[in-house]
Rosetta silent file (secondary structure, phi, psi, omega in degrees, C-alpha in Angstrom):
SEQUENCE: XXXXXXXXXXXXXXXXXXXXXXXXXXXXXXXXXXXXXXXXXXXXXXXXXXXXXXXXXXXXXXXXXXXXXXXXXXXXXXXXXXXXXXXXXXXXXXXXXXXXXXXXXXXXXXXXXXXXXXXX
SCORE:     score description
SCORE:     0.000 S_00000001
   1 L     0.000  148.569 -166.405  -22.500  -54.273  -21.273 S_00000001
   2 L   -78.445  123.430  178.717  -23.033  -55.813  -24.516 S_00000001
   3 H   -63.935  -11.939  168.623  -21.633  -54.171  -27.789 S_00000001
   4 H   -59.978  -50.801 -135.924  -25.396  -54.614  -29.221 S_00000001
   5 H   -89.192  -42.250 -156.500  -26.659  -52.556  -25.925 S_00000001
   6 H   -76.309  -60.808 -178.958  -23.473  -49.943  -26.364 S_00000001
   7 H   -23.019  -66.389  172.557  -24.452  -49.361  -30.128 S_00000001
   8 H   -54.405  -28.267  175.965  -27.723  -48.317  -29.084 S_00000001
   9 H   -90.604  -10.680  152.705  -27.224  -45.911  -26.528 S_00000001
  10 H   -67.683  -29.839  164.736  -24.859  -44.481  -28.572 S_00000001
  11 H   -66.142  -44.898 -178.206  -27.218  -43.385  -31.522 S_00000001
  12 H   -49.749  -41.033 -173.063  -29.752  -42.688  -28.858 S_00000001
  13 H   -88.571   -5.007  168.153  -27.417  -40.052  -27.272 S_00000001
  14 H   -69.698  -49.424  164.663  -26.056  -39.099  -30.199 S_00000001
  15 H   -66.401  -30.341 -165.957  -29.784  -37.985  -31.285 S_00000001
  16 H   -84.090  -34.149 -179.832  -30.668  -36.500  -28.034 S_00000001
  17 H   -75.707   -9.093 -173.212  -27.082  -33.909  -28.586 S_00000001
  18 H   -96.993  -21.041 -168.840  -28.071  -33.184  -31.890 S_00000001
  19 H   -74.046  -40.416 -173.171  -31.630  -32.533  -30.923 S_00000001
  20 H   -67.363  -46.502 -179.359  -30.612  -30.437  -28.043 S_00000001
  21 H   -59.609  -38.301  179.845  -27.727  -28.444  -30.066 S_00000001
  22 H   -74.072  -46.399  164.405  -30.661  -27.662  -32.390 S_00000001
  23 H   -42.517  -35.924  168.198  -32.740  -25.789  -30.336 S_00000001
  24 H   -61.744  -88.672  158.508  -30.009  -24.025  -28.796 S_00000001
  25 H    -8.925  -53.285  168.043  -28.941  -22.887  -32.867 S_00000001
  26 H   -71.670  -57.631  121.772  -32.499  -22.067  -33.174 S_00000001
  27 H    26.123  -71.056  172.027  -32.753  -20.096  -30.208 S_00000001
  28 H   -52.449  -67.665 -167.651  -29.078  -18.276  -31.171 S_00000001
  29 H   -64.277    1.110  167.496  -30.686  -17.533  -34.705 S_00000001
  30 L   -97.766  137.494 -139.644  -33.979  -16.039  -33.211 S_00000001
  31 L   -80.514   91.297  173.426  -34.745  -12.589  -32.750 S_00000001
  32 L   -94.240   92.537  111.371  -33.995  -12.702  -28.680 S_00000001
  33 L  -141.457  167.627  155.284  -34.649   -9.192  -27.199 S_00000001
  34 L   -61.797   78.968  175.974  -37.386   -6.907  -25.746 S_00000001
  35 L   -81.055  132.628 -170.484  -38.381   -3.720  -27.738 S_00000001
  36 L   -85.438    3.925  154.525  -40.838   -2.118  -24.915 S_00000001
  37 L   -94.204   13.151  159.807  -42.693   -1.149  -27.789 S_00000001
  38 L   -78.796  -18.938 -178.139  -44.077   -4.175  -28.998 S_00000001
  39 L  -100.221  124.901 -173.438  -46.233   -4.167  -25.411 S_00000001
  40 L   -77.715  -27.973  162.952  -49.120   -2.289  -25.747 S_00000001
  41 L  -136.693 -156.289  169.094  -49.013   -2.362  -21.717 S_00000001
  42 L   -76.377  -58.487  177.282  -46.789   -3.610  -18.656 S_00000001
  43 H   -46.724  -68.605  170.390  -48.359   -6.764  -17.882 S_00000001
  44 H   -37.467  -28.858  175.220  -47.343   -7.778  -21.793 S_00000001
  45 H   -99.428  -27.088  166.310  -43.930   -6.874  -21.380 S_00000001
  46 H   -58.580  -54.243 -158.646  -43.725   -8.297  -17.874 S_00000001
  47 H   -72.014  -64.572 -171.580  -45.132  -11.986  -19.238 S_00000001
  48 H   -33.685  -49.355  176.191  -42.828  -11.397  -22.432 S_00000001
  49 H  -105.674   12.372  163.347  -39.696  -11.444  -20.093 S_00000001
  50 H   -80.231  -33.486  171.915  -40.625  -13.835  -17.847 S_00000001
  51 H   -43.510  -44.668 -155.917  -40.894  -16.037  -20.796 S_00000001
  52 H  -103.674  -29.752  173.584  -37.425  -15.255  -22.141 S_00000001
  53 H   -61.679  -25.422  177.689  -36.054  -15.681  -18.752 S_00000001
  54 H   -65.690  -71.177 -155.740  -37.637  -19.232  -18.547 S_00000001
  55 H   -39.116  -65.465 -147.702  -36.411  -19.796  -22.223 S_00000001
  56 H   -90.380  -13.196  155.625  -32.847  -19.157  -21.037 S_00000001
  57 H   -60.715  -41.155 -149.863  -33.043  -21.303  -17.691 S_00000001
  58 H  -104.098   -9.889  120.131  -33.966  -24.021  -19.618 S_00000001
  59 H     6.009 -111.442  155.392  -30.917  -23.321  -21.940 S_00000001
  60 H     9.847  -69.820 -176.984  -28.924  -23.603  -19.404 S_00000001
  61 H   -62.392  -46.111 -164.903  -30.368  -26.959  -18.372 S_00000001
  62 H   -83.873  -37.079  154.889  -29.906  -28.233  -21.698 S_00000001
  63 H   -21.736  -69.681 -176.875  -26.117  -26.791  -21.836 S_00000001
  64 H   -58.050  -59.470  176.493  -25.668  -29.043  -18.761 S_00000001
  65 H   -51.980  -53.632  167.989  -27.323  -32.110  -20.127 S_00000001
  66 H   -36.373  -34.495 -173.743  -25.307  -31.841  -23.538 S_00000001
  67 H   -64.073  -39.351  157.066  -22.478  -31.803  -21.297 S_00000001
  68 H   -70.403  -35.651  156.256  -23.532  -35.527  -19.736 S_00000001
  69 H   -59.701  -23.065 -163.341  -24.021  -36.387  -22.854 S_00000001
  70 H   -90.525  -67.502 -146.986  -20.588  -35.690  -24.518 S_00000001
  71 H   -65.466  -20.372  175.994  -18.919  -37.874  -20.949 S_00000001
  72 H   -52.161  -86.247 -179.577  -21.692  -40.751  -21.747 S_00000001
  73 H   -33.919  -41.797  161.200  -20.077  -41.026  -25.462 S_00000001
  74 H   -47.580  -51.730  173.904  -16.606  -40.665  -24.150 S_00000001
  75 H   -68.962  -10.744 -170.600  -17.232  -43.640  -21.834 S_00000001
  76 H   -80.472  -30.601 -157.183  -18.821  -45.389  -24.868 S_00000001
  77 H   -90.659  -49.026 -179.809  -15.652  -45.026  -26.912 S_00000001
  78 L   -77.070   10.581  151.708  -13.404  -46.112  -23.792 S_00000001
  79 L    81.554   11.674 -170.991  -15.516  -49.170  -23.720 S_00000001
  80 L  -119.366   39.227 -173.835  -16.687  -48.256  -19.513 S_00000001
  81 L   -96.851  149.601  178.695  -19.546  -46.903  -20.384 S_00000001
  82 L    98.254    6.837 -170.929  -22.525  -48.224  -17.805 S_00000001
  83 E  -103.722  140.712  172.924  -19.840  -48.950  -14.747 S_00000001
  84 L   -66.707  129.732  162.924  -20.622  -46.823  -11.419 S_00000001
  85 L   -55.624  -67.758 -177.285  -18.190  -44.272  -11.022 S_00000001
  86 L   -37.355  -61.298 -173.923  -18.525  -44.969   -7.002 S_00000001
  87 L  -101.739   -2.229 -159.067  -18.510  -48.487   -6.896 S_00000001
  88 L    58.238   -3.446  168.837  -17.507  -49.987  -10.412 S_00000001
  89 L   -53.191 -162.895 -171.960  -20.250  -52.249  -10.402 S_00000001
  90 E  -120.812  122.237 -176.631  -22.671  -52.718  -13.506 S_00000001
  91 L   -64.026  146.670  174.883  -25.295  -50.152  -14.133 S_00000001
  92 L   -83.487  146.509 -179.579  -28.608  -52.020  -14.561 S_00000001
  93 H   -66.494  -43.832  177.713  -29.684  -51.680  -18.122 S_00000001
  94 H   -54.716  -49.971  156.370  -33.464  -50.919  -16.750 S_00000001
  95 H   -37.086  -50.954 -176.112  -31.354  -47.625  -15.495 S_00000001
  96 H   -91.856    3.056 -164.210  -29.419  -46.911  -18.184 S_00000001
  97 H  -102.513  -10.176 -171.951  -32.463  -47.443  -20.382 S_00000001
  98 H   -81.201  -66.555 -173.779  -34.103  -44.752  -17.611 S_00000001
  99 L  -157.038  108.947 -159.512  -31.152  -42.054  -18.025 S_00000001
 100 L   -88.184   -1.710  176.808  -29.200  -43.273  -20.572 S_00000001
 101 L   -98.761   -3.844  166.639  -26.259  -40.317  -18.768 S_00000001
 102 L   -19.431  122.191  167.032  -26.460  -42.310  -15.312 S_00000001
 103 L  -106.588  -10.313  168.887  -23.297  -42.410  -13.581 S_00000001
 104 L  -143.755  164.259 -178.185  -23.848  -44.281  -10.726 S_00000001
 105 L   -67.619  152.953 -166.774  -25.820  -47.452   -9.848 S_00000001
 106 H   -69.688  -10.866 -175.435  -29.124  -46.673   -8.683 S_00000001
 107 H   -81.333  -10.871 -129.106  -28.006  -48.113   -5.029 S_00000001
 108 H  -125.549  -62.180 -167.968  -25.153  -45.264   -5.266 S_00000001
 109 H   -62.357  -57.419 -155.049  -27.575  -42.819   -6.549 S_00000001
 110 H   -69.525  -16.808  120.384  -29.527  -43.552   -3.307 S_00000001
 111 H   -12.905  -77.151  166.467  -26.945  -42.995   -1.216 S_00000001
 112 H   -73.660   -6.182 -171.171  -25.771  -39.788   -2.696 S_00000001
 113 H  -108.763  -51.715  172.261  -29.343  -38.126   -2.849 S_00000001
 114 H   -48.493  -38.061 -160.312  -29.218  -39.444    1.452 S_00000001
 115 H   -75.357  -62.497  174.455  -25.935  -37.516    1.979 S_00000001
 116 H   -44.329  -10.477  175.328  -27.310  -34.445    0.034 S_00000001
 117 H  -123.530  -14.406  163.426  -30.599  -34.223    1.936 S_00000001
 118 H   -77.468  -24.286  174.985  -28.752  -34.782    5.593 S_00000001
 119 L   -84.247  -18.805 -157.476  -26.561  -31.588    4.451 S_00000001
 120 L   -79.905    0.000    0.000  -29.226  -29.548    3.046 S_00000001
């Protein structure tokens, strides 16, 4: 990959962890609990903590993606970022321009999504 091509997806993912770390920090700093006396009935307090239970799955989710993000930059710095972990070939740029945390080649991918749905 091209040091033009690595520059960029480093600022991209460098924006996407900062964007994501902010919402988590907003999130932290936001009044998260359930007084049952803010619900004037059940159904209001039911919807209220289904809500906060979504909010913290998708936490979660974003925990994990920050996480792809930090080993993306790491490979950026060790100069292998865009090489398939499986095969070492060269990630197609149409891929990495797709999911710039891709770790394997999409033929790889396709593969590993086969094994995973013959086990399931």
């Amino acid at each position: 990959m091209k040091k033009r091509d690595m520059a960029k997806f480093k600022k991209l993912l460098e924006s996407q962890r900062d964007e994501l770390v902010g919402n988590a920090q907003k999130t932290l700093s936001g009044d998260i609990h359930l007084d049952p006396d803010d619900f004037p009935d059940e159904i209001d307090a039911a919807s209220s903590e289904m809500n906060l239970a979504f909010q913290g799955r998708l936490r979660e989710r974003e925990r994990g993606l920050i996480g792809k993000i930090e080993q993306a930059l790491k490979k950026i710095e060790d100069g292998v970022y865009g090489e398939c972990e499986s095969c070492g070939e060269q990630i197609t740029l149409k891929r990495i321009e797709a999911r710039p945390v891709a770790k394997l080649c999409i033929d790889c991918k396709a593969e590993q999504e086969a094994i995973e749905r013959r086990n399931a």
